[in-house]
C-alpha positions in Angstrom: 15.0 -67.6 63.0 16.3 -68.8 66.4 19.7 -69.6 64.7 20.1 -66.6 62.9 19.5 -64.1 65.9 22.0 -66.6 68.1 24.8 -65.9 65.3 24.3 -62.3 65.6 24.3 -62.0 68.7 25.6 -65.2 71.1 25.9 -62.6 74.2 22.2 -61.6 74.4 21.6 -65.6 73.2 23.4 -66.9 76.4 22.2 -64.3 79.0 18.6 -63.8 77.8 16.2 -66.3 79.2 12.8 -64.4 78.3 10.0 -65.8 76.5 7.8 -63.9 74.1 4.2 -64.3 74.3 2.4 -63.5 71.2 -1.2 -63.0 71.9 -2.2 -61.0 75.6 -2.4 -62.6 78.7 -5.9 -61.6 78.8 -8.5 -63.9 79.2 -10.8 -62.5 76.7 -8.3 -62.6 73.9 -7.7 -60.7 71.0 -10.4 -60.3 68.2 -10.2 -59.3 65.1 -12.8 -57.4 63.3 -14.8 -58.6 60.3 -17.9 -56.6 59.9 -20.2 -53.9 61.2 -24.3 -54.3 60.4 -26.2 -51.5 60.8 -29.4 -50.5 61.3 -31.7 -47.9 62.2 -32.8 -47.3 65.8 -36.1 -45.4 66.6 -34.5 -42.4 68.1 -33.4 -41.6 64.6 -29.4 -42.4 65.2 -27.7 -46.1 64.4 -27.3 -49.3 66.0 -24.7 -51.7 65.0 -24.1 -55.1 65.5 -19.9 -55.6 65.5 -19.0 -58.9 64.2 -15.2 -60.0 65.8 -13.2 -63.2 65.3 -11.5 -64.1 68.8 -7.8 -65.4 67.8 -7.5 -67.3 71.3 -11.0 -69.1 71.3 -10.9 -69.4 67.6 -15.4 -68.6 67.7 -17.1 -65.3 66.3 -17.9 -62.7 68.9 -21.2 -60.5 68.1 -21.9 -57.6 70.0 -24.9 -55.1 69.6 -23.7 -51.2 70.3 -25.2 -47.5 69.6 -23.0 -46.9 66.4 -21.5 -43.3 66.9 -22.8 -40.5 64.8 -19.0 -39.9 64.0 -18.6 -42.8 62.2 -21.5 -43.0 60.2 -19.5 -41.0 56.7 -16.2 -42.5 57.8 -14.1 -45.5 56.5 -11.9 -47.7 59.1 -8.4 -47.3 58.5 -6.8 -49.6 60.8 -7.4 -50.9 64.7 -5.7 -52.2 67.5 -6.8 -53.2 70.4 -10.3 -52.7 70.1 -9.8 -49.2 69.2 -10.3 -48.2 66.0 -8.6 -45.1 64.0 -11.8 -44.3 61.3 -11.3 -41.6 58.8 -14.2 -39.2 57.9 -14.5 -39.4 54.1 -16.3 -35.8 54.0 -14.2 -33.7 55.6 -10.9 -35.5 56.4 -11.2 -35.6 59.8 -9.8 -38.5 62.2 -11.7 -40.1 65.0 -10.5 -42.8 67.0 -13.5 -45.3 69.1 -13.7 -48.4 71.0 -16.0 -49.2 69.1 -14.4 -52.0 68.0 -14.2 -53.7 71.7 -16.6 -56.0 72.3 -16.2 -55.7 75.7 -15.8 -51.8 76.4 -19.1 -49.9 77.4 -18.0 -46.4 77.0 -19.4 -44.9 73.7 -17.4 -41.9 73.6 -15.0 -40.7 71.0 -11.5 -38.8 70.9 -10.7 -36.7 68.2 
């Protein structure tokens, strides 16, 4: 791939001198999610037990949150960062939540 973008271009090749990281700098790392467990909490709402895969430390990351109302008639349609865009199968709506973060303590939503 190297060779190729070096024909195409030789200026940028010979001036550029950048690397490209391909994961964050951060030291928690990216995860990826693979499941959401739920259960019922006594108050009546959810609680939900995220289950990541961390891409730099290559171990499963579990984290037990209050699962958001919101999110409880709606499908994930895809995530970045932690955050998660969810789609609400009744009505159509979008909400997006950090839900997803393992390491994020603000339960709130943005619609």
């Amino acid at each position: 791939m190297s060779r190729l973008l070096s024909k195409l271009s030789p200026h940028i090749h010979k001036t550029s001198r950048r690397t490209v990281r391909s994961f964050s700098s951060s030291a928690i790392g990216p995860c990826a999610p693979i499941c959401s467990i739920l259960e019922q909490s006594p108050d009546g709402g959810n609680v939900g037990e995220v289950l990541l895969f961390n891409l730099r430390n290559l171990e499963l990351v579990r984290t037990e949150k209050t699962y958001p109302r919101e999110l409880s008639n709606a499908q994930l349609v895809g995530a970045s960062h932690g955050w998660g865009c969810f789609s609400n199968i009744q009505d159509g709506s979008v909400v997006i939540s950090d839900f997803l973060n393992p390491y994020a303590s603000n339960p709130e939503l943005q619609r």
